[in-house]
BATIMI-925237 format. One record per residue: residue number from 1; residue in one letter; x, y, z of N, C-alpha, C, O in turn. Coordinates in Angstrom, 1 decimal. Each point is the difference from the previous one (the first is absolute). Layout:
BEGIN
PT num residu    n.x    n.y    n.z   ca.x   ca.y   ca.z    c.x    c.y    c.z    o.x    o.y    o.z
PT NUM      A      X      Y      Z      X      Y      Z      X      Y      Z      X      Y      Z
...
This chain:
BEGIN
PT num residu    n.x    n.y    n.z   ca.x   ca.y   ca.z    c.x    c.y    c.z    o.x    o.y    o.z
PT   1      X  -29.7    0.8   -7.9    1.3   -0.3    0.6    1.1    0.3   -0.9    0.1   -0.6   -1.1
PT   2      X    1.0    1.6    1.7    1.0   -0.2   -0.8    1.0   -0.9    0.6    0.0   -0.2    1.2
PT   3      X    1.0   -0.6   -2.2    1.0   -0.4   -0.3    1.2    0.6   -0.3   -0.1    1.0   -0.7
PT   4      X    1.3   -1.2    1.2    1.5    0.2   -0.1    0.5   -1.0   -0.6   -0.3   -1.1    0.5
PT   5      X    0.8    1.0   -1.3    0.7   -1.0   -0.4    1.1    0.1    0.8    0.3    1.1    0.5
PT   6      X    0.5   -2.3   -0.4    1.1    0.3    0.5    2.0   -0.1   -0.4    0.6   -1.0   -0.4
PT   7      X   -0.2    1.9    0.6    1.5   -0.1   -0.6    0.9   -0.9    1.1   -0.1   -0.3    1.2
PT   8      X    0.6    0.1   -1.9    1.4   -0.8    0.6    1.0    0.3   -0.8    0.0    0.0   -1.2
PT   9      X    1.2    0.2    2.2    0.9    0.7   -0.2    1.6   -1.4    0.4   -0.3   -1.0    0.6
PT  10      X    1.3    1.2   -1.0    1.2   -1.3   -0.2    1.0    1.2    0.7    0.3    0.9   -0.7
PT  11      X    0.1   -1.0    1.9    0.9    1.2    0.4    1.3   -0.6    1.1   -0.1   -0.5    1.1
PT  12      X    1.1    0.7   -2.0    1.5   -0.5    1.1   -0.1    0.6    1.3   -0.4    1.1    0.4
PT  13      X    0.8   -2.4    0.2   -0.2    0.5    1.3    1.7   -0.6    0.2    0.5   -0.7   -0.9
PT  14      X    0.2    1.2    2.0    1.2   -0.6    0.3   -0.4    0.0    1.9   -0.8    0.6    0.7
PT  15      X    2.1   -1.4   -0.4   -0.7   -0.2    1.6    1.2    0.1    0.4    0.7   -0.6   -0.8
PT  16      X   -0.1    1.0    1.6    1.0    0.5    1.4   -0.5   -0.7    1.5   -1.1   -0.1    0.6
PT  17      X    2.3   -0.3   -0.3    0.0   -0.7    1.2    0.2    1.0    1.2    0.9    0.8   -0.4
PT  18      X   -1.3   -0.4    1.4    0.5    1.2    0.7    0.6   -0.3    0.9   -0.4   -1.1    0.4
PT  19      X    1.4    1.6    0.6    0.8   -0.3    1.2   -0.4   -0.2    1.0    0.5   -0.7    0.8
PT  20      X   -2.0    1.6   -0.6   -0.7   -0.3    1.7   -0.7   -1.4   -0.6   -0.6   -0.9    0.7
PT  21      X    0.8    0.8   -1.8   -1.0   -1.2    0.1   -1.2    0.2   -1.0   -0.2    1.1   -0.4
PT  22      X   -0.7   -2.2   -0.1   -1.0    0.3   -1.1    0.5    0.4   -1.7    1.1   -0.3   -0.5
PT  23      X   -2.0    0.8   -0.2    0.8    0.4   -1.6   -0.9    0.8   -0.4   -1.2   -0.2    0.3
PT  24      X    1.6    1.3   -0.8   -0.1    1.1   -0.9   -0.1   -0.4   -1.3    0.9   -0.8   -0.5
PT  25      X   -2.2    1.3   -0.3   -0.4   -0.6   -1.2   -0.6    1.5   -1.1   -1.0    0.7    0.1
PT  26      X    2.3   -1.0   -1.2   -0.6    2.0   -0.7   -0.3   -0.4   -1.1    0.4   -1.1   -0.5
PT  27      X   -1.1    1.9    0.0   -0.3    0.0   -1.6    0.9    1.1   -0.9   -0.3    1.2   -0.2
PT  28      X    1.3   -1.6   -0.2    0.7    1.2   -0.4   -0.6    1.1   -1.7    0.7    0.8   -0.6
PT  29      X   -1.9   -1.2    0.3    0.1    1.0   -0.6   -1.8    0.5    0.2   -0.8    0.3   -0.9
PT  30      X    0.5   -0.4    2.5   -1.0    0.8    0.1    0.9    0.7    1.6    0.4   -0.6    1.0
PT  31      X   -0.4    2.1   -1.5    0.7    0.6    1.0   -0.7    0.0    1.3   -1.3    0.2    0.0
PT  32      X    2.1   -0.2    1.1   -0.8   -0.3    1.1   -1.0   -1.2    0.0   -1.2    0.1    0.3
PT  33      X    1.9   -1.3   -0.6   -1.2   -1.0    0.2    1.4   -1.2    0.6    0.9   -0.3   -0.7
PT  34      X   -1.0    0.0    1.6    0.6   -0.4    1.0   -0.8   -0.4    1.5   -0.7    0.9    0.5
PT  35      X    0.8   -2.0    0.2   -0.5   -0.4    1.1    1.1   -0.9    0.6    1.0   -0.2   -0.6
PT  36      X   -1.4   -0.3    1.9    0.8   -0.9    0.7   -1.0   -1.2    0.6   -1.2    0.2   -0.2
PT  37      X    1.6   -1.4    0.9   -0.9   -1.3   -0.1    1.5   -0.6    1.4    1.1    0.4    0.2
PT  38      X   -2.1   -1.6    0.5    0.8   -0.6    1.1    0.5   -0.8   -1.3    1.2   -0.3   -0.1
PT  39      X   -2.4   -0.2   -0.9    0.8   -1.1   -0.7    0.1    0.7   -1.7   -0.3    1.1   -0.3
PT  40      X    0.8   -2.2   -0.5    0.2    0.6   -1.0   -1.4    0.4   -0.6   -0.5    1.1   -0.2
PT  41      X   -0.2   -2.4    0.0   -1.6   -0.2   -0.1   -0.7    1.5    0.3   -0.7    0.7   -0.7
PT  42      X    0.9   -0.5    2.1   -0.9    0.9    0.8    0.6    1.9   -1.1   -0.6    1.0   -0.4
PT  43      X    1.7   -1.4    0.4    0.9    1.3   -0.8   -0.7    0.1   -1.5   -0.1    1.2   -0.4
PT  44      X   -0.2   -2.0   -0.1   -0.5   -0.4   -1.8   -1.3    1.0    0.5   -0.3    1.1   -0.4
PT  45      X   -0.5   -1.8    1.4   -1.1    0.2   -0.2   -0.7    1.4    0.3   -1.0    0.5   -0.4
PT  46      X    2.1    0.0    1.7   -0.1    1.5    0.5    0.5    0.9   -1.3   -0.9    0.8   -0.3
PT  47      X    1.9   -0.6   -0.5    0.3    0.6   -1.4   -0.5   -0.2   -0.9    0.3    0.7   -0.9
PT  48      X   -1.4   -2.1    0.5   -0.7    0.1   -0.6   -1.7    1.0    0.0   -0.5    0.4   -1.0
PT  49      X    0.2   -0.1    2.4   -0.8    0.3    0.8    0.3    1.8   -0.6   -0.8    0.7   -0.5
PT  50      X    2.3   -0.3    0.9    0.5    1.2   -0.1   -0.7    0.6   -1.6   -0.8    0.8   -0.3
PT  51      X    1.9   -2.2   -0.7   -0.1    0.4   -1.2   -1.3    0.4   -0.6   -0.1    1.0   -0.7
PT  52      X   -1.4   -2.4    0.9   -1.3    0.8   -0.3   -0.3    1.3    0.3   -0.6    0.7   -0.8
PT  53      X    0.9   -0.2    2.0   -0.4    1.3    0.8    1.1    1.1   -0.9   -0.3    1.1   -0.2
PT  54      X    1.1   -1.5   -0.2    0.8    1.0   -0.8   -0.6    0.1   -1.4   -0.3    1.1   -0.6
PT  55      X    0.1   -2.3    0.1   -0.6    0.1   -1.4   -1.4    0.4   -0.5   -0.4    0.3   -1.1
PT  56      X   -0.4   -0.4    2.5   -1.5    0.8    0.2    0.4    1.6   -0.1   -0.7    0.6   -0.8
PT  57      X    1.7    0.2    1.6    0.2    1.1    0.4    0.3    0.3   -1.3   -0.8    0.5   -0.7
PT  58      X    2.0   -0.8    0.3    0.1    0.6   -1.9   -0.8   -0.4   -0.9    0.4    0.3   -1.1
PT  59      X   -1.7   -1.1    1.1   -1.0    0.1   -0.9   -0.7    0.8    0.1   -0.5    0.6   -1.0
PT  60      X    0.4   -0.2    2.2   -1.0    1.1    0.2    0.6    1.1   -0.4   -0.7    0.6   -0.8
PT  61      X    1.8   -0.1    1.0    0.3    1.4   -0.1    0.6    0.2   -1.4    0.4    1.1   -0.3
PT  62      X   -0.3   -2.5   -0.8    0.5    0.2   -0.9    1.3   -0.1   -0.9    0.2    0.3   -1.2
PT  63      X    0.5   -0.8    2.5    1.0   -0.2    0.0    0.3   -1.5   -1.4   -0.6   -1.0   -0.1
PT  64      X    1.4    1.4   -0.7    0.8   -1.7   -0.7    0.6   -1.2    0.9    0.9    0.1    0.9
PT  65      X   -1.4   -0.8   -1.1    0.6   -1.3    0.3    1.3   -0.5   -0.3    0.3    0.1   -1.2
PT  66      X    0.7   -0.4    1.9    1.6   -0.5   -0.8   -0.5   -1.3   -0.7    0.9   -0.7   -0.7
């Protein structure tokens, strides 16, 4: 059996209220890592969601981490 250890990562998030309603939640220094949420909560957890999926994609390909 292999093992992954696993990373965790500390990443600003800021959160935006939006006009129709709900909030917009970005990570400003992983480009394109941004989501939206009815609640704030739901917003954290959908751009968190984004950011693993981004941070898997540039592991693989090699990419540096900010």
């Amino acid at each position: 059996m292999i093992r992954r250890a696993l990373t965790r990562y500390k990443l600003p998030i800021e959160i935006e209220s939006l006009e129709e309603g709900g909030y917009l939640a970005i990570c400003p220094i992983l480009q394109g890592c941004h989501a939206e949420g009815e609640t704030i909560v739901e917003a954290i957890e959908n751009v968190e969601d984004v950011a693993r999926n981004l941070i898997a994609l540039m592991r693989e390909d090699g990419i540096a981490l900010p």
